[in-house]
N, CA, C, O and CB atoms as a CASP TS submission, in Angstrom:
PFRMAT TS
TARGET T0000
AUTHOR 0000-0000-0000
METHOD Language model
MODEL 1
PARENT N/A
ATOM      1  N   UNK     1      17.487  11.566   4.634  1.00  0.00           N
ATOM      2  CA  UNK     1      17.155  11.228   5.993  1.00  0.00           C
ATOM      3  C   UNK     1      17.839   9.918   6.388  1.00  0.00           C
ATOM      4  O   UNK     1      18.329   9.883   7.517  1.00  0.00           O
ATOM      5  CB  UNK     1      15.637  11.126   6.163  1.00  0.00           C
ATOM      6  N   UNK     2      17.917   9.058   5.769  1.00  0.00           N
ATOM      7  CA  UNK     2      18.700   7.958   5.609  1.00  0.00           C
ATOM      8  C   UNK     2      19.878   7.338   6.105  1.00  0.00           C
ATOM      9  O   UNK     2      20.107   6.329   6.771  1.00  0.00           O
ATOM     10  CB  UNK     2      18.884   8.004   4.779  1.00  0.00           C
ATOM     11  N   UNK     3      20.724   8.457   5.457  1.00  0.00           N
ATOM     12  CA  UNK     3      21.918   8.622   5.326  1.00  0.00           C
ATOM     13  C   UNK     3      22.089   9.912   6.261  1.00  0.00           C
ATOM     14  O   UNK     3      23.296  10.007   6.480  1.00  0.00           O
ATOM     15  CB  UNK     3      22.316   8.681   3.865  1.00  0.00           C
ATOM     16  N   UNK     4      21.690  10.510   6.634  1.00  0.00           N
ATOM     17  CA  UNK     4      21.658  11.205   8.240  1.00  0.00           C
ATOM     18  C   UNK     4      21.372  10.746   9.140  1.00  0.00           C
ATOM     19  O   UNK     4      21.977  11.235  10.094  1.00  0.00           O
ATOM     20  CB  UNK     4      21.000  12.099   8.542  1.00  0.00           C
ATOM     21  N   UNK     5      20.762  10.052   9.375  1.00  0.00           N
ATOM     22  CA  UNK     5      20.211   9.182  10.298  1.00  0.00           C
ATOM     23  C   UNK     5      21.241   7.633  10.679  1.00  0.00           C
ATOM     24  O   UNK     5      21.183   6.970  11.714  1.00  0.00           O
ATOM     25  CB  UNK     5      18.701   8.848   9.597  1.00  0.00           C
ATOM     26  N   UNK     6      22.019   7.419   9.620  1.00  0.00           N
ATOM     27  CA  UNK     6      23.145   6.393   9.296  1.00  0.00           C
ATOM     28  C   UNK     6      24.381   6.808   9.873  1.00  0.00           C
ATOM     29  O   UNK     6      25.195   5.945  10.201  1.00  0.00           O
ATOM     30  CB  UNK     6      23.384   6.198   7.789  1.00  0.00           C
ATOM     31  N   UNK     7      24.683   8.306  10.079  1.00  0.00           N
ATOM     32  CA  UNK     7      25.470   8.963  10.917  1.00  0.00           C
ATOM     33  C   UNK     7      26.039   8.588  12.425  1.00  0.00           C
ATOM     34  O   UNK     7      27.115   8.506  13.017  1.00  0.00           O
ATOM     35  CB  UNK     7      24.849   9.952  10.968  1.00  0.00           C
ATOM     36  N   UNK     8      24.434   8.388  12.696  1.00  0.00           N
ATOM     37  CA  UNK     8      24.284   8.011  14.454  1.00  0.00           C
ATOM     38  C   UNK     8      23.831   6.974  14.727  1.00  0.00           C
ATOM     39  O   UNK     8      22.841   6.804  15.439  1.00  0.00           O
ATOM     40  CB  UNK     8      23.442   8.799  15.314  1.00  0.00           C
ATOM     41  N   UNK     9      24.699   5.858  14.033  1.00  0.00           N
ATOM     42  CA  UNK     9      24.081   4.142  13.938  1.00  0.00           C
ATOM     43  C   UNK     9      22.497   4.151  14.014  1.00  0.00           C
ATOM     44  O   UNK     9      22.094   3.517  14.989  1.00  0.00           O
ATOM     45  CB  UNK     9      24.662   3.047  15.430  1.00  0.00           C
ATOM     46  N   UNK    10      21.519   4.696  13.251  1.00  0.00           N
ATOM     47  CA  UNK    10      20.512   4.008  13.178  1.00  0.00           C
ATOM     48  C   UNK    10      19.692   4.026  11.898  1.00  0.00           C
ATOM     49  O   UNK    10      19.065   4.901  11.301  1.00  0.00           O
ATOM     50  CB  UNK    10      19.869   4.325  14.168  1.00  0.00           C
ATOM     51  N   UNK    11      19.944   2.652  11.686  1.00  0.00           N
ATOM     52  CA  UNK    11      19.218   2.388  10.037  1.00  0.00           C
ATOM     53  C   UNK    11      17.899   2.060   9.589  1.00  0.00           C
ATOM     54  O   UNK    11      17.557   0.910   9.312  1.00  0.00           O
ATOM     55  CB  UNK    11      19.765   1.338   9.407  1.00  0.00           C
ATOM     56  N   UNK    12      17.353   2.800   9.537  1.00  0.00           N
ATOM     57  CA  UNK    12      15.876   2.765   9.371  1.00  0.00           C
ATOM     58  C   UNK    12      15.295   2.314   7.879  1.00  0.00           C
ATOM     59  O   UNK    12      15.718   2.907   6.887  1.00  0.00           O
ATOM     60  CB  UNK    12      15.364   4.216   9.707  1.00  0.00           C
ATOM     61  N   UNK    13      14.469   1.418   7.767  1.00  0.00           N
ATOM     62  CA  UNK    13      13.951   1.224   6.574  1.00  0.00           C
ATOM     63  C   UNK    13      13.309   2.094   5.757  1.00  0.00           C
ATOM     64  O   UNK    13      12.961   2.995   6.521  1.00  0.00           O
ATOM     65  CB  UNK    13      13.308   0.445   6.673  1.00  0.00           C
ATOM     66  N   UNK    14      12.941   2.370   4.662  1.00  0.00           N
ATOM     67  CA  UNK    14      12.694   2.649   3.675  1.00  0.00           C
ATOM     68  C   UNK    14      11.765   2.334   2.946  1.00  0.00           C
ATOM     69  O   UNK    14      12.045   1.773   1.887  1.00  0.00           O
ATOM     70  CB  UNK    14      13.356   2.550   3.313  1.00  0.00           C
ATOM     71  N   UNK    15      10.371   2.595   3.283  1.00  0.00           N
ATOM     72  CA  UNK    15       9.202   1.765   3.158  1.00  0.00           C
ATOM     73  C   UNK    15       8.423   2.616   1.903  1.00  0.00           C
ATOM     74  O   UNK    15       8.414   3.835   1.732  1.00  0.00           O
ATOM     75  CB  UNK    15       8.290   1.632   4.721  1.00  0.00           C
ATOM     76  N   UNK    16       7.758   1.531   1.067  1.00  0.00           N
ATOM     77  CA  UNK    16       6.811   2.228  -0.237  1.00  0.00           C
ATOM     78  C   UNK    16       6.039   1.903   0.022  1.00  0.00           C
ATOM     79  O   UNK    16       6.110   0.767   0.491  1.00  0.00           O
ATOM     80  CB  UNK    16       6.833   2.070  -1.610  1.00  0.00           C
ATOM     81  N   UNK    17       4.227   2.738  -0.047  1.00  0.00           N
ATOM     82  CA  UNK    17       3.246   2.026   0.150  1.00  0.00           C
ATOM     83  C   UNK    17       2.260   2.499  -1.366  1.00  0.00           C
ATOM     84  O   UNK    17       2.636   3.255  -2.261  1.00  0.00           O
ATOM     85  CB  UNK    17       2.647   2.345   1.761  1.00  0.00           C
ATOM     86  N   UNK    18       1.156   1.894  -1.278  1.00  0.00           N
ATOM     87  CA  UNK    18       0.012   2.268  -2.237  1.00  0.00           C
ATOM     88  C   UNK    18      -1.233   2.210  -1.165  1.00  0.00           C
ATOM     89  O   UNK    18      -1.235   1.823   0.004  1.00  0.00           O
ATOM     90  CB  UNK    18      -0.165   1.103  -3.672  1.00  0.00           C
ATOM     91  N   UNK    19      -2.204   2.690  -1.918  1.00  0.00           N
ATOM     92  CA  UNK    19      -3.842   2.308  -1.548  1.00  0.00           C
ATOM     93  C   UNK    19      -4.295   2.428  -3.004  1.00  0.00           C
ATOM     94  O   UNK    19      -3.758   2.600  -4.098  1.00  0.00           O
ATOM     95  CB  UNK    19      -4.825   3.514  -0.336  1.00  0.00           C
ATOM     96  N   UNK    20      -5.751   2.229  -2.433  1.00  0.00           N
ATOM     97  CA  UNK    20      -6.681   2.207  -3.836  1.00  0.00           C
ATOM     98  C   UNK    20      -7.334   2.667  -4.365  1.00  0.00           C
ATOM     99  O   UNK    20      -7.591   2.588  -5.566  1.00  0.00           O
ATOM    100  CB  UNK    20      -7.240   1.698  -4.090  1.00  0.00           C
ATOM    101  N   UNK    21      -8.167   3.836  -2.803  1.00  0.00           N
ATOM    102  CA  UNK    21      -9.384   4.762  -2.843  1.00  0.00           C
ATOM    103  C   UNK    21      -9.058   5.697  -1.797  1.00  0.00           C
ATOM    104  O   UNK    21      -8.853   5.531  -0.595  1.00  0.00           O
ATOM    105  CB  UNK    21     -10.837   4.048  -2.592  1.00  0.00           C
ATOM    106  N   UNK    22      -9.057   6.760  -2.562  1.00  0.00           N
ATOM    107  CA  UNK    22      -8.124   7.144  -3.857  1.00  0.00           C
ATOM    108  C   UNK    22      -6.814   6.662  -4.264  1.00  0.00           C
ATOM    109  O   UNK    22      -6.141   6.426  -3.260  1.00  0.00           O
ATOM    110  CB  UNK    22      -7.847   8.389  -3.817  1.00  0.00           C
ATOM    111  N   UNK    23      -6.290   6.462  -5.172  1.00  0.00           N
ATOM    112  CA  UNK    23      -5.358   6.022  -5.927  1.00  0.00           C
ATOM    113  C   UNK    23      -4.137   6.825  -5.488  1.00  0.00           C
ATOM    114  O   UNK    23      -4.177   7.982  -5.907  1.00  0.00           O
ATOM    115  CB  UNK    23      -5.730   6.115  -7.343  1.00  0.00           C
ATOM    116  N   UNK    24      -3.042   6.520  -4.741  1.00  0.00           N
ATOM    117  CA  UNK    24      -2.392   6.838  -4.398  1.00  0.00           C
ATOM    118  C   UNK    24      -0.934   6.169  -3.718  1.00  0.00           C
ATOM    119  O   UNK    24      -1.213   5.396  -2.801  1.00  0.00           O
ATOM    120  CB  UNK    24      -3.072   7.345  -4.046  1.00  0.00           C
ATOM    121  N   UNK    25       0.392   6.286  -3.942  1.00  0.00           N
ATOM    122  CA  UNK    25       1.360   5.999  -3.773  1.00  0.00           C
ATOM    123  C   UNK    25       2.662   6.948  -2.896  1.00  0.00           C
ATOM    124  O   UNK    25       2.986   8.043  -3.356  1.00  0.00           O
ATOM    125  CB  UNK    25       1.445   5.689  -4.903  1.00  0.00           C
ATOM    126  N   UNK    26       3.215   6.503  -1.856  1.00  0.00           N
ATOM    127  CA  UNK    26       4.198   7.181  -0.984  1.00  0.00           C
ATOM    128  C   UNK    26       5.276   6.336  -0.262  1.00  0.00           C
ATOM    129  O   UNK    26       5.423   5.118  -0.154  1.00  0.00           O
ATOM    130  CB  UNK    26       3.458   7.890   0.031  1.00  0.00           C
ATOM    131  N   UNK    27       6.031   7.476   0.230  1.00  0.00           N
ATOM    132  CA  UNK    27       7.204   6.492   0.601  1.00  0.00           C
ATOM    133  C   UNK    27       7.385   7.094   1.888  1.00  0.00           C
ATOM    134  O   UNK    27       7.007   8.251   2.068  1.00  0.00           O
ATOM    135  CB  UNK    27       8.641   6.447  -0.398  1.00  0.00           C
ATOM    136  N   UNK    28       7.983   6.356   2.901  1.00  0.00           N
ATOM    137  CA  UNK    28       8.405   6.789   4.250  1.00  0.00           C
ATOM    138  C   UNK    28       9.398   6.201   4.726  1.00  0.00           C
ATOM    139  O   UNK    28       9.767   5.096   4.329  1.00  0.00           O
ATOM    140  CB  UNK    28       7.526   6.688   5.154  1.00  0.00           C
ATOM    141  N   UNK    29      10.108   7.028   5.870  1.00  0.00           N
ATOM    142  CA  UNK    29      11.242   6.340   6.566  1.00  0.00           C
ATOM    143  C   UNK    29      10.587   5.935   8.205  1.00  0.00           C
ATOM    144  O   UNK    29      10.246   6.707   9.102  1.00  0.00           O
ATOM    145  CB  UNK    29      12.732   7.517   6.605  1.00  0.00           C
ATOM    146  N   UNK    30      10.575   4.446   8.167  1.00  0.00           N
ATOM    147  CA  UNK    30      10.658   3.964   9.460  1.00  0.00           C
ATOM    148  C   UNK    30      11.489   3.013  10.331  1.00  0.00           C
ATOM    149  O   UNK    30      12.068   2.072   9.789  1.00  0.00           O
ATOM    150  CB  UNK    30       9.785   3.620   9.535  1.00  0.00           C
ATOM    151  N   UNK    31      11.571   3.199  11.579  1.00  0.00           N
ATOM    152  CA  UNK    31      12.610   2.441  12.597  1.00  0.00           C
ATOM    153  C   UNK    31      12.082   2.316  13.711  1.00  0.00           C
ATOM    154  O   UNK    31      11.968   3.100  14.654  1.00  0.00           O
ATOM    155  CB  UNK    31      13.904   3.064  12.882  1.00  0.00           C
ATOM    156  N   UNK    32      11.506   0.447  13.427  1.00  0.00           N
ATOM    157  CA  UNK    32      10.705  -0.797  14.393  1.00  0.00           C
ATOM    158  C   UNK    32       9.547   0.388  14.107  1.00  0.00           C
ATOM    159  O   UNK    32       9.504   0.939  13.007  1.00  0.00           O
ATOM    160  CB  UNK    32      11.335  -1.358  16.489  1.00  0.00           C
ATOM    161  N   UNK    33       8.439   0.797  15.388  1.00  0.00           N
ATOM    162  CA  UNK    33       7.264   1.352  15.187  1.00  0.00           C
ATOM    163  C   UNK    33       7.191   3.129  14.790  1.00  0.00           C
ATOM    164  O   UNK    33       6.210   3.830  14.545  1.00  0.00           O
ATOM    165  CB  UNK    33       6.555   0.969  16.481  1.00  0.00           C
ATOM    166  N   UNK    34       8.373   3.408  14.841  1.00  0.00           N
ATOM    167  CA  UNK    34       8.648   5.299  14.941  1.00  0.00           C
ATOM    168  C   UNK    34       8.667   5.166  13.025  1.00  0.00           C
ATOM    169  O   UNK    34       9.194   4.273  12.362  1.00  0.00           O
ATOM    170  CB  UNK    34      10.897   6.137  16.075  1.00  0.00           C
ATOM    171  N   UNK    35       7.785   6.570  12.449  1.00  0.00           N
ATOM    172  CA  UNK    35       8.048   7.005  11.477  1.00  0.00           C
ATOM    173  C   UNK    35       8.735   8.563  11.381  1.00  0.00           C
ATOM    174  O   UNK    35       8.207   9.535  11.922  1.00  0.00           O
ATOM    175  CB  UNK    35       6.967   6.784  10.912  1.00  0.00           C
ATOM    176  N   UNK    36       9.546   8.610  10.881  1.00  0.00           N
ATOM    177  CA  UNK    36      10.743  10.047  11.100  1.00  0.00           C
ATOM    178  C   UNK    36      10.345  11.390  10.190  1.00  0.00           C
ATOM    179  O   UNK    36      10.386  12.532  10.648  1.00  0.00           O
ATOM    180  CB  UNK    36      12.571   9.553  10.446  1.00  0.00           C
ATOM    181  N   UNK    37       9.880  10.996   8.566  1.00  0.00           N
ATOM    182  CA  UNK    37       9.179  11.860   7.899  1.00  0.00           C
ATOM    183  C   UNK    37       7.674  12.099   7.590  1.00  0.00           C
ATOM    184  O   UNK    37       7.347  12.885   6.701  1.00  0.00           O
ATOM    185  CB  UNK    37       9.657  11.763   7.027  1.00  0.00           C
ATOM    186  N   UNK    38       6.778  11.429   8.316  1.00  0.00           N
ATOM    187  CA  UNK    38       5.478  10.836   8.012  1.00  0.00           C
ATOM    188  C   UNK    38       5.000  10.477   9.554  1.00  0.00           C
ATOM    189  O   UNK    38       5.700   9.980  10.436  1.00  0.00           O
ATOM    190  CB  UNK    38       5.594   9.440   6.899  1.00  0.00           C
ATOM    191  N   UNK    39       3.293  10.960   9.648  1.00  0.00           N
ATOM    192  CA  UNK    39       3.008  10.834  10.499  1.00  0.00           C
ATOM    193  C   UNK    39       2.193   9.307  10.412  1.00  0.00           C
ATOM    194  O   UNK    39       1.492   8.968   9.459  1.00  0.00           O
ATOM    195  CB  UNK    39       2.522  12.006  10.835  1.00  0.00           C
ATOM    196  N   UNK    40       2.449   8.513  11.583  1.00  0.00           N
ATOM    197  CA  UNK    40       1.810   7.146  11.967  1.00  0.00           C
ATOM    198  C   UNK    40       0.604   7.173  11.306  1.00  0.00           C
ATOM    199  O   UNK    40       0.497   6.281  10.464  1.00  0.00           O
ATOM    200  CB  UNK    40       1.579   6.870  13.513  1.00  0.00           C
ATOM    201  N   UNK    41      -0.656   8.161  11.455  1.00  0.00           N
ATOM    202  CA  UNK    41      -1.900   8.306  10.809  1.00  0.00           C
ATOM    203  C   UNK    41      -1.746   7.941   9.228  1.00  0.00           C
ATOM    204  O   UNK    41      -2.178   6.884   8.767  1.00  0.00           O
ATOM    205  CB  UNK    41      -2.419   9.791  11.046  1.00  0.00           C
ATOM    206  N   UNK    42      -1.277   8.639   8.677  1.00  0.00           N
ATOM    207  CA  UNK    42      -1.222   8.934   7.199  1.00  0.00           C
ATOM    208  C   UNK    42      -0.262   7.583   6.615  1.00  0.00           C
ATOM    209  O   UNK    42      -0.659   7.026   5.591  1.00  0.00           O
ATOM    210  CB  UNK    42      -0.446  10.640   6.883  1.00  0.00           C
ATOM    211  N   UNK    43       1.075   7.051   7.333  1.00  0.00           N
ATOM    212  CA  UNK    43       0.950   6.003   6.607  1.00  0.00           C
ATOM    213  C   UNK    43       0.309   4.730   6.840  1.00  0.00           C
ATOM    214  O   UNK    43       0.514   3.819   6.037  1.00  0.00           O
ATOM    215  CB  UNK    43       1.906   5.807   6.366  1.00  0.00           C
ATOM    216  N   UNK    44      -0.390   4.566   7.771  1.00  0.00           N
ATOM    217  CA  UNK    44      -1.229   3.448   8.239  1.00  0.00           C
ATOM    218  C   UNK    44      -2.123   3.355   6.674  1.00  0.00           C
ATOM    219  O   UNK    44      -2.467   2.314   6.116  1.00  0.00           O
ATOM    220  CB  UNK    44      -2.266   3.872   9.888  1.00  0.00           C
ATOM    221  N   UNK    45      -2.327   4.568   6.262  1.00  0.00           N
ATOM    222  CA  UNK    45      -3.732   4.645   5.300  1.00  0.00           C
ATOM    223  C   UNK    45      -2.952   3.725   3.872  1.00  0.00           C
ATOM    224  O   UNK    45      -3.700   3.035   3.179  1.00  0.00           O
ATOM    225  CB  UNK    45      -4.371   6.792   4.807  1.00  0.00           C
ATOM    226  N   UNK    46      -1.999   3.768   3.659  1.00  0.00           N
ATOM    227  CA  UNK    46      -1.174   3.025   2.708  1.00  0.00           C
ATOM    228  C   UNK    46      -0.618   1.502   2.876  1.00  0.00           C
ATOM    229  O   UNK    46      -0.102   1.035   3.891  1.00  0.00           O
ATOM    230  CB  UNK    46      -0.090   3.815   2.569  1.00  0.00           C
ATOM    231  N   UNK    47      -0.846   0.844   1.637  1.00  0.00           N
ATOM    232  CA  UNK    47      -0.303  -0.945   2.104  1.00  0.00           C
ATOM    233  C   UNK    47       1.244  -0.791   1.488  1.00  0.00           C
ATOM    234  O   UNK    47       1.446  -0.286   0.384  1.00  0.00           O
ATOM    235  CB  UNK    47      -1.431  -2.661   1.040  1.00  0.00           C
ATOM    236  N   UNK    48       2.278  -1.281   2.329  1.00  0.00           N
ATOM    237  CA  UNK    48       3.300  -1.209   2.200  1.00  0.00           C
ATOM    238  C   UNK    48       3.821  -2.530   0.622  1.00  0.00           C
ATOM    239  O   UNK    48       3.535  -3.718   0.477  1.00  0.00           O
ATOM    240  CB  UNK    48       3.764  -1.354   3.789  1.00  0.00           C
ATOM    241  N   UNK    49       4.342  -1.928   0.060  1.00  0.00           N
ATOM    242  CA  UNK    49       5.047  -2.894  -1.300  1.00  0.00           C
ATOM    243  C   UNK    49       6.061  -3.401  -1.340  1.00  0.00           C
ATOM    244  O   UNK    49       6.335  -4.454  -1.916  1.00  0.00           O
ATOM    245  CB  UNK    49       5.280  -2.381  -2.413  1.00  0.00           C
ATOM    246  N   UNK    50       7.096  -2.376  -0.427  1.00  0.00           N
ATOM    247  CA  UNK    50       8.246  -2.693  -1.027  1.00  0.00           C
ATOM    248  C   UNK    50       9.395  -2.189   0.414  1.00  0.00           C
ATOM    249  O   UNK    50       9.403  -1.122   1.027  1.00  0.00           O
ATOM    250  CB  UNK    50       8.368  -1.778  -2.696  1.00  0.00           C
ATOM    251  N   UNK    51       9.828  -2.795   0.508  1.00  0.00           N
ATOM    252  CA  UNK    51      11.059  -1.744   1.855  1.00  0.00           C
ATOM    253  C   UNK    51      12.519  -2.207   1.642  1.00  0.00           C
ATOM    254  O   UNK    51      12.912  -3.358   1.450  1.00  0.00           O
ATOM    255  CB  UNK    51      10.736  -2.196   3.961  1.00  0.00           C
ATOM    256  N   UNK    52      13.161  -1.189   1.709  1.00  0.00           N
ATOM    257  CA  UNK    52      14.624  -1.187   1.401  1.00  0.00           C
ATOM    258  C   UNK    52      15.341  -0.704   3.186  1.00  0.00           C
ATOM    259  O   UNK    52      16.555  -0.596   3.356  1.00  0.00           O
ATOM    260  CB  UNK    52      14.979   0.202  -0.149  1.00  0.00           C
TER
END
């Protein structure tokens, strides 16, 4: 998605998140407030770690 998205000048980060309850870890692509593979709901529920 990335690198498709890199096609048509726009570079979107690359965000990792966790939570705690339940134990759980994911990754998403976002650019400023828009998420492209992941809906806004679902990664809100995750604390972000790491973004490339």
């Amino acid at each position: 998605m990335v690198e498709f998205l890199a096609r048509y000048d726009v570079f979107p980060t690359w965000v990792f998140g966790v939570r705690l309850e339940p134990w759980g870890a994911h990754c998403w692509i976002q650019h400023g407030p828009f998420t492209f593979n992941e809906g806004v709901e679902k990664a809100a529920s995750y604390t972000p770690i790491m973004a490339v």
